[in-house]
C-alpha positions as CSV (number, residue, x, y, z in Angstrom):
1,X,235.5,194.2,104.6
2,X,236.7,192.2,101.7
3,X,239.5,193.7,101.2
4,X,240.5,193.0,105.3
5,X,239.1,189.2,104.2
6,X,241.7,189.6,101.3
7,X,244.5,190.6,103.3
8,X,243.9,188.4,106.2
9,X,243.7,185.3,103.7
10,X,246.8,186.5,102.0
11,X,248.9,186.9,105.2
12,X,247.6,183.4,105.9
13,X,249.0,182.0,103.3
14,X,252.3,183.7,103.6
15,X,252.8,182.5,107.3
16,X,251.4,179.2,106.2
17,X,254.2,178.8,103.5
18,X,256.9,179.9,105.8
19,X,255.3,176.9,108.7
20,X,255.9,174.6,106.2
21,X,259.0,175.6,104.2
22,X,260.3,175.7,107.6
23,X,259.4,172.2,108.4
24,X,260.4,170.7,105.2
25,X,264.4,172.7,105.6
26,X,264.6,171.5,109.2
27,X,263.7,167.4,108.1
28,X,266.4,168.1,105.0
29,X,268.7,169.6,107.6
30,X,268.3,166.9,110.1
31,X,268.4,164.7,108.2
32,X,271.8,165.6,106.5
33,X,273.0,166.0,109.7
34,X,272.1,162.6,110.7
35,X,274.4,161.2,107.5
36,X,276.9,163.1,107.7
37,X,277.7,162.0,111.5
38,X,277.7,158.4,110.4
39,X,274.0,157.7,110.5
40,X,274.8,155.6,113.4
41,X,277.0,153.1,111.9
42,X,280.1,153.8,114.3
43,X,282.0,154.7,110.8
44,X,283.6,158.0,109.7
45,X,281.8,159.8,106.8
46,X,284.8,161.1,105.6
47,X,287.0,157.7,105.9
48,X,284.0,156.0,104.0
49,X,284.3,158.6,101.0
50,X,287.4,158.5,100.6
51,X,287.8,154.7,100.2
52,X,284.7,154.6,97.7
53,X,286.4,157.4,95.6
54,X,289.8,155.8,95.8
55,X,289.0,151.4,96.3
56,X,292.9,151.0,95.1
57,X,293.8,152.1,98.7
58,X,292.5,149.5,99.8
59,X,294.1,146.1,98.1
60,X,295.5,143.9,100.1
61,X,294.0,145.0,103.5
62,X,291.3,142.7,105.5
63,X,287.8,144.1,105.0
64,X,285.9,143.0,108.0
65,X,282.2,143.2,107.7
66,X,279.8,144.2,110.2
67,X,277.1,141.1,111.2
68,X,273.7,141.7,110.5
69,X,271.9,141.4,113.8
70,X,268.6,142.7,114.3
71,X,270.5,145.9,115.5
72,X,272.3,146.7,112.4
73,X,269.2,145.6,110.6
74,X,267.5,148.8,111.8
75,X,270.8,151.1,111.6
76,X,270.6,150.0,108.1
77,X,267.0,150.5,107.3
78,X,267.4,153.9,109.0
79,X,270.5,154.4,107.1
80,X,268.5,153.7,103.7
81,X,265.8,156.2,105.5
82,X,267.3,158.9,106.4
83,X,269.3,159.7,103.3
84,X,266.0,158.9,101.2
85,X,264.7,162.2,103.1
86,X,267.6,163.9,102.7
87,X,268.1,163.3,99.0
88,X,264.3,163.7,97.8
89,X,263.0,166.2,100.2
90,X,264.4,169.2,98.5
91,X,262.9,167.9,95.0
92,X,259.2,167.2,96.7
93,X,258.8,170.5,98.3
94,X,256.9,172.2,95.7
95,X,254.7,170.1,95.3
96,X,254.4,169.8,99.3
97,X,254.2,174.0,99.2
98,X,251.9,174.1,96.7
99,X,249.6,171.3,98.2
100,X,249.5,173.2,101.6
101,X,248.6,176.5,99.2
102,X,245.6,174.8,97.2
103,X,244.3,173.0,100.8
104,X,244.3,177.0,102.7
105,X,242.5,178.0,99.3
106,X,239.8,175.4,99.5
107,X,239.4,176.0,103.2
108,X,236.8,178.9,104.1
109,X,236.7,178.4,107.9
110,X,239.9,180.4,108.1
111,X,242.3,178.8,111.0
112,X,245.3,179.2,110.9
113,X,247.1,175.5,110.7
114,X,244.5,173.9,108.5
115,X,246.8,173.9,105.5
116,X,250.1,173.2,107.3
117,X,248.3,170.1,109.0
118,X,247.5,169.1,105.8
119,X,250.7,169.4,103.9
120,X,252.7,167.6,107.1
121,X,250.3,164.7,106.4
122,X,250.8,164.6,102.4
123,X,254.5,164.9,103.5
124,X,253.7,161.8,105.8
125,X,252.5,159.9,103.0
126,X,254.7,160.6,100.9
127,X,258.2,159.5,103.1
128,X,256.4,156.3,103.6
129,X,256.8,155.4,100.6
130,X,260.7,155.9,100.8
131,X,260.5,153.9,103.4
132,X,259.6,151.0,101.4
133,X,261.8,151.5,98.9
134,X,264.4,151.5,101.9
135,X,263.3,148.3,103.7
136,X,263.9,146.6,99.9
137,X,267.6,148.4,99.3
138,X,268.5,147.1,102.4
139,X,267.3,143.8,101.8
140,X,268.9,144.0,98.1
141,X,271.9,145.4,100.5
142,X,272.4,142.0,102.7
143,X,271.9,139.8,99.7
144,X,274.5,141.5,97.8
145,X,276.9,141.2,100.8
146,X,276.3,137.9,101.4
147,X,277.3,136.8,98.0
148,X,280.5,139.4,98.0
149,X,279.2,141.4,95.2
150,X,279.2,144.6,97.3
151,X,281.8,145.6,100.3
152,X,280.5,145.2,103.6
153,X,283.6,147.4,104.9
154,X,282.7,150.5,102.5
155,X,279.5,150.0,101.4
156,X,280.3,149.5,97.3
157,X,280.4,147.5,94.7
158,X,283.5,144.6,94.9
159,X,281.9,143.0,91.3
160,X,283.1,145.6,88.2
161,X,280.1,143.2,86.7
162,X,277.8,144.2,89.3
163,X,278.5,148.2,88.8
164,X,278.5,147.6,84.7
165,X,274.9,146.1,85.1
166,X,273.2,148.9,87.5
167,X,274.9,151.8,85.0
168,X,273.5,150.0,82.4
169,X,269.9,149.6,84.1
170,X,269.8,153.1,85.5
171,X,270.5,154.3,81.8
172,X,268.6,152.5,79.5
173,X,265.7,153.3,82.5
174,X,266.2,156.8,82.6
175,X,265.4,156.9,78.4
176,X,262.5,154.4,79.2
177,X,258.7,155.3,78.6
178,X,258.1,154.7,82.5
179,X,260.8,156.7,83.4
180,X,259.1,159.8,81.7
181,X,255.8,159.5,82.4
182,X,256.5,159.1,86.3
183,X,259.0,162.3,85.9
184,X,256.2,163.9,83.7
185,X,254.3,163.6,87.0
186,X,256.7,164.6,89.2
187,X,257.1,168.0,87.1
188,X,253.4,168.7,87.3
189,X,252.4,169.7,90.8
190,X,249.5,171.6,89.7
191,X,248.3,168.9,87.5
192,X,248.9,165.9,89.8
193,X,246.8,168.1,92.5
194,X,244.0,168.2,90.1
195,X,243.8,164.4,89.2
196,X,244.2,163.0,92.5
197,X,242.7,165.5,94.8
198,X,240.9,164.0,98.1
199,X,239.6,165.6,101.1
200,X,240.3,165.2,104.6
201,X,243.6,163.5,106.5
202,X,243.3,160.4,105.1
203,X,242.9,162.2,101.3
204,X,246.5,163.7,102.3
205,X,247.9,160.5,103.5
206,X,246.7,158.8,100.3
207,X,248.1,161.8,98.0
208,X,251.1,161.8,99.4
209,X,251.6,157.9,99.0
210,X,250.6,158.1,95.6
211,X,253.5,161.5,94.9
212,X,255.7,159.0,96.6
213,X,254.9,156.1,93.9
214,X,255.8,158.2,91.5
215,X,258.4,160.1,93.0
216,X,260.1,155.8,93.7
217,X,259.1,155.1,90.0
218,X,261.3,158.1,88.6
219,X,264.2,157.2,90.6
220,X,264.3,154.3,92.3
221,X,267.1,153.3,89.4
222,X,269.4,156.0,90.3
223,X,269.5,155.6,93.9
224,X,270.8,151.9,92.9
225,X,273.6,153.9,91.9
226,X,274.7,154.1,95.4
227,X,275.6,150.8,95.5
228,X,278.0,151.8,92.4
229,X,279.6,155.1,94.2
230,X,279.2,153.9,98.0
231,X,276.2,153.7,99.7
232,X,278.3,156.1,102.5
233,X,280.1,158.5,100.1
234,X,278.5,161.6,100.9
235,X,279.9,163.4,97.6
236,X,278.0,160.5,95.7
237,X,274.7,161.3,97.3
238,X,275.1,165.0,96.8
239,X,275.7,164.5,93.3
240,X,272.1,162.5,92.9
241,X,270.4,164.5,95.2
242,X,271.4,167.6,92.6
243,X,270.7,165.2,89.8
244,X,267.3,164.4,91.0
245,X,266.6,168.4,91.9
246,X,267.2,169.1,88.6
247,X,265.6,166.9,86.9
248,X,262.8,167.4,88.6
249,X,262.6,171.6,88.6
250,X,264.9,172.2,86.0
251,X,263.2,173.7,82.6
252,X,264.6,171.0,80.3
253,X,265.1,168.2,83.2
254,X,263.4,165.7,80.7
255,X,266.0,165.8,78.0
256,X,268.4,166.0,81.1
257,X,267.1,162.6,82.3
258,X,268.0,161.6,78.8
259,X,271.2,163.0,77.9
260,X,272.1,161.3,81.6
261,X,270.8,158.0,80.6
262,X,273.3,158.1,77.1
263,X,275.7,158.8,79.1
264,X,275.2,155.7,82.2
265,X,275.2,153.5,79.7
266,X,278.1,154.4,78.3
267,X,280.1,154.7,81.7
268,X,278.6,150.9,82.2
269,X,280.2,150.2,78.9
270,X,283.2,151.3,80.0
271,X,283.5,149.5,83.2
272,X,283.2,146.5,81.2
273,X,285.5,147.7,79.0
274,X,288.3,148.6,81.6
275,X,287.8,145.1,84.1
């Protein structure tokens, strides 16, 4: 009988997993999807790459800028949204997996869904968060526009002062105290799980807002870097979404984040440099 008990938990856990890896691929999926067909902006994802890899194209045409009605308030909050999930979804699902894991473990009623429930709940929690940190870039993202730092046309810095100043931030961040000890957190499922276990839906919610806290105090710097590369240029956000995978998973992602930082400040100091 304990052996069937054994089995029967195990296969559990397995189908578990797979319910929410599943979930987890189909947000990051959808979500992708969602930016890569314009996040509905009415702009071409490929037009808006190319003109934030290559601005010189542009001299000396009119850059019209969309108004910010309550409408495009939302497609921009959404915008901010959207690629949030997409970029940090990869680099939260183990602790998401494991989360759903240690809640099946703790459970001894055995139902199926338990777990799963759980971990969509921590997951809840934990996007929230993202939203927050959207509803202030887009604020930061109007402000910016209004004063012509940024391009309202492709989404990017128009002030080689502006781009200096957030290289420079994100790196001297990223070699910061606070910068490590939120990654430190982030790199420690097992141990974050441990500290700030709670019980119950509302325990899941409040975990998951407090991964997210973290998660926004690791790399809320670097996704200020897409006002730098363009907000829309897709290659741009795959490159931090890698970046903040690895940082995150990789065996030496903490001297990662610091050889990276070295390096944004000195691709700040040469923006300042070359304008």
């Amino acid at each position: 009988m304990d052996g069937e008990a054994t089995s029967l938990t195990e296969n559990l856990l397995r189908r578990e997993r797979w319910i929410v890896f599943s979930g987890l691929t189909t947000i990051t999926v959808l979500a992708w999807i969602y930016i890569l067909t314009g996040a509905a902006t009415g702009m071409s994802i490929r037009a808006m790459t190319i003109i934030s890899l290559f601005p010189h194209r542009m001299v000396g045409m009119p850059m019209p800028s969309e108004a910010w009605t309550v409408t495009y308030w939302i497609i921009m909050l959404l915008m901010w949204w959207v690629m949030m999930i997409a970029m940090m979804t990869p680099s939260a699902a183990p602790m998401i997996l494991l989360y759903a894991r240690a809640t099946r473990h703790s459970q001894s009623n055995g139902q199926l869904g338990r777990g799963a429930a759980s971990a969509a709940t921590f997951a809840a929690g934990y996007l929230l968060v993202w939203l927050g940190f959207s509803l202030a870039a887009t604020l930061l993202q109007w402000v910016l526009e209004r004063f012509g730092a940024i391009s309202g046309m492709w989404m990017a810095s128009a002030s080689a002062g502006l781009s200096a100043a957030i290289l420079f931030a994100a790196g001297i961040y990223q070699l910061s105290p606070w910068k490590h000890r939120c990654l430190s957190h982030c790199r420690a499922p097992a141990e974050f799980l441990t500290r700030h276990r709670r019980s119950g839906r509302v325990g899941a919610l409040r975990m998951g807002i407090e991964h997210g806290a973290f998660c926004v105090g690791c790399c809320w710097v670097l996704m200020a870097l897409l006002f730098v590369g363009g907000i829309m240029n897709v290659l741009w956000i795959a490159v931090l979404a890698i970046f903040v995978l690895l940082e995150k998973v990789a065996p030496q992602g903490q001297w990662f984040a610091r050889v990276t930082g070295i390096l944004l400040v000195a691709w700040g100091a040469a923006t300042l440099v070359r304008h």
